[in-house]
Structures are given as C-alpha cells and as structure tokens.
C-alpha positions as CSV (number, residue, x, y, z in Angstrom):
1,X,0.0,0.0,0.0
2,X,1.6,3.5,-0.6
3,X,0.5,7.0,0.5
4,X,-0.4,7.4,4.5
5,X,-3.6,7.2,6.0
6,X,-5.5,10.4,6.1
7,X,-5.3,12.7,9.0
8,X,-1.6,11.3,9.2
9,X,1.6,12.9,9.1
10,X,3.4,10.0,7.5
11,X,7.2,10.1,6.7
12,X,6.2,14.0,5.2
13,X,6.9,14.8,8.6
14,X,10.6,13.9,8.5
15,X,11.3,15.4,5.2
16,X,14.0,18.1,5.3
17,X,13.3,19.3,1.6
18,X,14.3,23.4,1.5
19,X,15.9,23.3,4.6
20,X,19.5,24.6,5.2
21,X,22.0,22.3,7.6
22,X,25.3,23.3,9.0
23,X,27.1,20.8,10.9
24,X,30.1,21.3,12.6
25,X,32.7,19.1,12.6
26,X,31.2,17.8,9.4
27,X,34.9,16.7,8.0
28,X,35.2,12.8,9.4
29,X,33.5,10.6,11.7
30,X,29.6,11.2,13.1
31,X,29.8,14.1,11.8
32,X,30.1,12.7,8.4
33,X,27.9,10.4,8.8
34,X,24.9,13.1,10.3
35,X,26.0,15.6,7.0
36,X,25.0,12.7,5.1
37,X,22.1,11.9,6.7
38,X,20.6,15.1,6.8
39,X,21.4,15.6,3.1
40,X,19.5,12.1,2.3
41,X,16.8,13.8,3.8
42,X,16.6,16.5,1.5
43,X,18.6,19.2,3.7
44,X,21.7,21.5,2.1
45,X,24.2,21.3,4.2
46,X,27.1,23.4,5.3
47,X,30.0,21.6,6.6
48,X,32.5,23.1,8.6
49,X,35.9,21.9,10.6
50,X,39.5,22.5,10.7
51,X,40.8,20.1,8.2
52,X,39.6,21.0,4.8
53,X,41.0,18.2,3.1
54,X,38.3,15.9,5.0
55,X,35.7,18.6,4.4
56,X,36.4,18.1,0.4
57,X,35.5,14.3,1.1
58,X,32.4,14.7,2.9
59,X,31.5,17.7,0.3
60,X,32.3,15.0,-2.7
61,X,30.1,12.0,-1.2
62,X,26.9,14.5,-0.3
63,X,27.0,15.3,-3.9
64,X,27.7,12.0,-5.5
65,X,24.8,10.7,-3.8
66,X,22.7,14.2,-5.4
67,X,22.7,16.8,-2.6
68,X,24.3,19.3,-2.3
69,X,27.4,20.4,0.1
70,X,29.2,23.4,0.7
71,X,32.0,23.2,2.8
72,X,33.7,25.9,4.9
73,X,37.3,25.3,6.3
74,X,37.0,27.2,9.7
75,X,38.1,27.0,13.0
76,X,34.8,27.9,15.8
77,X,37.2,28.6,18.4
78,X,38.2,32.0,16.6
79,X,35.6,34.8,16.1
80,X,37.0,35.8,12.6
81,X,36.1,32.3,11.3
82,X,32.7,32.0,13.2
83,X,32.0,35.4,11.1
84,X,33.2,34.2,8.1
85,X,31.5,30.5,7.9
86,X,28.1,32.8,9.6
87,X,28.4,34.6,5.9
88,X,29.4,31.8,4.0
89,X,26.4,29.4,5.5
90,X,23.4,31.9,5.0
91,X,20.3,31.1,6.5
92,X,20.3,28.0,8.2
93,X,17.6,26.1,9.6
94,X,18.9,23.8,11.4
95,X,22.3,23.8,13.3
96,X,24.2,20.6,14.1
97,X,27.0,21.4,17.0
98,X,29.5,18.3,16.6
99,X,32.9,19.3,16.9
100,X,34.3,18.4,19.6
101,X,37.8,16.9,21.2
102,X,38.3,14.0,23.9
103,X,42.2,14.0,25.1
104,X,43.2,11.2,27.2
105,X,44.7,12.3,30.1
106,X,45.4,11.6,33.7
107,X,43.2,13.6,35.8
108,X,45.5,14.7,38.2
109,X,47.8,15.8,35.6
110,X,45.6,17.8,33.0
111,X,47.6,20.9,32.4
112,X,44.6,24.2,32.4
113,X,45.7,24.9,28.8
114,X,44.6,21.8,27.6
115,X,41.1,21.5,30.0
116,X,40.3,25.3,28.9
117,X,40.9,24.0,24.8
118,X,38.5,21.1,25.2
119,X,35.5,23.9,26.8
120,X,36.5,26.1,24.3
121,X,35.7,23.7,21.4
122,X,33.1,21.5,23.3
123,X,31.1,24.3,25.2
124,X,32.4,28.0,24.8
125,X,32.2,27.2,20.9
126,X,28.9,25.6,20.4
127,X,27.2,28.5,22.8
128,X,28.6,31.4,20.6
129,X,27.6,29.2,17.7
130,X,23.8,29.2,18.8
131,X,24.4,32.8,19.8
132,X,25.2,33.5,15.7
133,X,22.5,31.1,14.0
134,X,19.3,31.4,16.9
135,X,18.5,34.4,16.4
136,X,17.7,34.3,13.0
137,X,15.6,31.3,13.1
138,X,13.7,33.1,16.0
139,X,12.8,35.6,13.9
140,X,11.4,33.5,11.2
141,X,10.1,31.6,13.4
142,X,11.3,27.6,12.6
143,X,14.2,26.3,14.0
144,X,15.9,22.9,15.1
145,X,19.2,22.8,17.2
146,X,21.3,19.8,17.7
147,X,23.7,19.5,20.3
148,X,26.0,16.5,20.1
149,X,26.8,15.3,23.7
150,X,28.1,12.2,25.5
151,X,26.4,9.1,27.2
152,X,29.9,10.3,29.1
153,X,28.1,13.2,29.8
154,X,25.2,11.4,32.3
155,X,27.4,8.9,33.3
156,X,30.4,8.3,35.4
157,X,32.0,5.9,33.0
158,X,33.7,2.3,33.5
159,X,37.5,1.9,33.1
160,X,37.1,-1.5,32.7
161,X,36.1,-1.1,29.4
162,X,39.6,-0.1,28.5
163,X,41.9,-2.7,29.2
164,X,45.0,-2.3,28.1
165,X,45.1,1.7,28.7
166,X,45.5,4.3,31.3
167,X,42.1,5.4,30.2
168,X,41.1,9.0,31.5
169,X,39.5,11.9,29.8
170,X,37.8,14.7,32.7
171,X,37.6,17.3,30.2
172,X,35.4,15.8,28.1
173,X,32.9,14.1,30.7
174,X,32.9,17.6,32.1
175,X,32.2,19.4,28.9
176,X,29.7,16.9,27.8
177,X,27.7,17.4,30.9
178,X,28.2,21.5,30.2
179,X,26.2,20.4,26.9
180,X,22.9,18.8,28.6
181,X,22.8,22.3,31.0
182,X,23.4,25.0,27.8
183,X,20.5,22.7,26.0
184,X,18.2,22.7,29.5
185,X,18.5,26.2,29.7
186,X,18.0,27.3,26.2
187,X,14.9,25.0,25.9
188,X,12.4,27.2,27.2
189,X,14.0,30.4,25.5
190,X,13.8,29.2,22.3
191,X,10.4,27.6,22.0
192,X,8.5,31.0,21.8
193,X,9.5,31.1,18.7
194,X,9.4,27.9,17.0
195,X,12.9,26.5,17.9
196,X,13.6,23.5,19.2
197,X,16.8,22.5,20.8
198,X,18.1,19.1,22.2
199,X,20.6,16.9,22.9
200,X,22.0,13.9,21.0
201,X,23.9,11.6,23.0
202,X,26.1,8.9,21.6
203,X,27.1,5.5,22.8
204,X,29.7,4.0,21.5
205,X,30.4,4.2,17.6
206,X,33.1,3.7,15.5
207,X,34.8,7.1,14.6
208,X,33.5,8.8,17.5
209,X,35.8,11.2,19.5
210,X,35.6,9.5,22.8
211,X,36.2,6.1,21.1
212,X,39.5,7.6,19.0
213,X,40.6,9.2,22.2
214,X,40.4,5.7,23.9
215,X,41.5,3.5,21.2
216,X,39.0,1.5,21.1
217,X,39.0,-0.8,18.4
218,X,41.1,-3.4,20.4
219,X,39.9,-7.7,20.4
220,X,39.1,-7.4,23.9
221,X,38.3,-4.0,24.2
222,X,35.2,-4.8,21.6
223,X,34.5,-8.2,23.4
224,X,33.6,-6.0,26.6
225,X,32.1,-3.5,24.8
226,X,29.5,-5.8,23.5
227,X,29.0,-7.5,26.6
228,X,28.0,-4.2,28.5
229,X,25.7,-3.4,25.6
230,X,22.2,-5.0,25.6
231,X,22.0,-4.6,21.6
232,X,25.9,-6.2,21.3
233,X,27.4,-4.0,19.0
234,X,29.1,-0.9,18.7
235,X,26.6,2.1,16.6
236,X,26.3,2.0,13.0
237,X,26.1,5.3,10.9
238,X,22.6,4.8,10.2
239,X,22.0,4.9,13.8
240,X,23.0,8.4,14.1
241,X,21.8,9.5,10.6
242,X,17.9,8.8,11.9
243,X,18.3,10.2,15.1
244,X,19.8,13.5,13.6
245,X,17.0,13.5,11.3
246,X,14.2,13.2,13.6
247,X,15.2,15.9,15.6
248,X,15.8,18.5,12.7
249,X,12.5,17.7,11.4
250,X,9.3,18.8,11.7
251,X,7.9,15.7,13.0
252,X,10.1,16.7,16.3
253,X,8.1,19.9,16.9
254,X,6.8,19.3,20.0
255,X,10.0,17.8,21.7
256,X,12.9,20.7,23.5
257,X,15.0,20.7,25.9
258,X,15.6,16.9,25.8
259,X,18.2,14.4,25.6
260,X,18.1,11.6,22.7
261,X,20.2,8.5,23.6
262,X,21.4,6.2,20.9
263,X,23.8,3.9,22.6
264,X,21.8,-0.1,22.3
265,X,21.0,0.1,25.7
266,X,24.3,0.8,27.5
267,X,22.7,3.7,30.1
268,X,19.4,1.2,30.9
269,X,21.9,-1.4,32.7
C-alpha cells in the first residue's frame, strides 16, 4: 500500500526538503555520517571543521549521492572564522553542533591549557555558535538545534572497558555534561519562537571522538564493549543519521529541551 492514512503525518513529517543544515565538525567521523544523513533527507548542508581536506570528502560523497554540500574550512574557536563561515552558511535552519575533542589524560595531571581548549571547542564554541544562528531562526520563526553530547556526559564511565590503557579523559565528561545544561537552559527560551533545541547523545560508535581518544578498536576491548551493551554491538552510521533527522524535522516539533540517547542500551543497565 503506498501513500499514508488520512489525518496522518506520514514520513512528510521527516522530510528536510528546502531546509538549510550546517554541521560542525562535518569533516570525518559522526559528523560525516549526520552531514549525510541530513542531506539524504533533502537538507543543504554546510559543513564546517578545521581540516579542509576531510571537508572536500564529505562535500564530494553528499553530492555523489545528489545533494548538495558546501564546505567551509574554519576554526569555531576564533571569532574571525565564526564570522566568516556565519556569511558563508546563509540562513540556516537547522544547526548541528558536533565538533568536539576528547584528550586522554590523567586527571590529576591535565595541564589548564589543555582542560580550557577542550571547553572552548566542546562548550564556549557551540554557545557562541547558537548565539550566531538562533537568532535568526527566531525571527522567522522555525528552528531545530542539535547538540552533540556524550552518554559520558550522564554517566560516570567504566574503566574496565579499557583494558590495556591508562584510560582518562575529565575534560570531556565535564564538557559533555556543560552540553545537557546550555541545552536545559536554552529550551524554554527558544520555544516561543518555534525552535527546538536538544541533545543527542552517543554511545559507543566507530569514529566517535571519545572512542578515538580511547583507542578503542582493540579484540578485547570490543568483546567488553558488547557485553556491557544489551544490543551487542558498537553504533552503526545509520543509527546516528535517523536520530539526527528526527530531531531537525518537523515531525520533532513538540519535543525541546531533551536528551536523545542512541547507545543499544548501554545507560538502561
């Protein structure tokens, strides 16, 4: 049977067709995979992230596949380039905040320089970032925000996981958890004017930042993994891709302020 049911929204509601993306971070890993996703659903997409060799590559496959891309090589942490990509992305709809960084290192040892880098990617960053692009979607009233966070940033986190490694990485459990405030906050200032913003929190997935800071990827390492998972397996990209596009569409309307877990199970146990 095709067509939906009347008085149904039907997958209409998830459709991103004349929307605008940006994601940052867009150059490797999730946020690859959520540029992609967003552009299957019929999104433009603005890509953004330090390394504009990876960019290129997530540009080329968004357009192979018939969307279209436009990356912009810039660096969030500096206000020059937050200016630059704000004029070089345009109006966007709907604003992905996935850059982010996840050094290992021994908590008693992290030097300030290096824990005030990680909050100015992972927090500072992603606040003036909202601060550019929310105001503008206030205005026209239709908005989605995305915050990419951490099941590290609800959880304490097991070191047993990690065998083989001295694993430890404050700054980013403490940024992550930064993220689920910002989004609480925000929530209620923002839906006024028909903008939705929420958190997205990851489990483990191949590419992520908390799993390359780790080195995950080890025999053993994915033996435990799997065991402490109820769905036995590390995330897939098309894991991320839906959950990305459900809350950027207008199907997720009526949910703000709220945290989306895609992590198989992990946080239930």
């Amino acid at each position: 049977m095709s067509g939906t049911r009347p008085g149904r929204p039907g997958l209409g509601s998830l459709s991103l067709e004349g929307r605008r993306a940006l994601v940052t971070g867009g150059g490797g890993g999730l946020g690859r995979q959520m540029a992609l996703g967003l552009s299957e659903a019929g999104a433009e997409v603005v890509i953004c992230g330090r390394r504009a060799d990876a960019l290129d590559a997530t540009a080329a496959m968004i357009r192979a596949a018939g969307g279209v891309a436009t990356p912009v090589s810039a660096d969030i942490t500096l206000e020059a380039d937050v200016q630059r990509l704000r004029s070089a992305a345009g109006a966007v709809d709907i604003l992905v905040n996935n850059a982010g960084i996840a050094p290992n290192q021994r908590w008693t040892d992290v030097p300030l320089d290096e824990w005030r880098a990680v909050f100015a990617l992972n927090v500072d960053a992603m606040f003036r970032m909202i601060q550019v692009f929310a105001p503008p979607m206030m205005e026209r009233g239709w908005g989605r925000i995305v915050n990419i966070a951490s099941v590290y940033g609800k959880m304490g986190g097991n070191p047993a996981l990690y065998p083989g490694i001295d694993w430890d990485v404050p700054s980013y459990f403490a940024s992550k958890h930064a993220v689920h405030g910002i989004t609480h906050y925000l929530a209620p200032r923002l839906a006024p004017h028909g903008v939705t913003i929420n958190s997205l929190s990851p489990g483990g997935f191949a590419g992520s930042e908390q799993n390359e800071a780790s080195g995950m990827g080890s025999d053993e390492m994915l033996r435990l993994f799997h065991a402490a998972v109820p769905a036995g397996r590390m995330g897939a990209g098309s894991d991320i891709q839906a959950a990305v596009v459900y809350l950027a569409s207008p199907g997720a309307a009526y949910v703000t302020g709220q945290d989306h877990t895609v992590d198989g199970g992990w946080t239930i146990w």
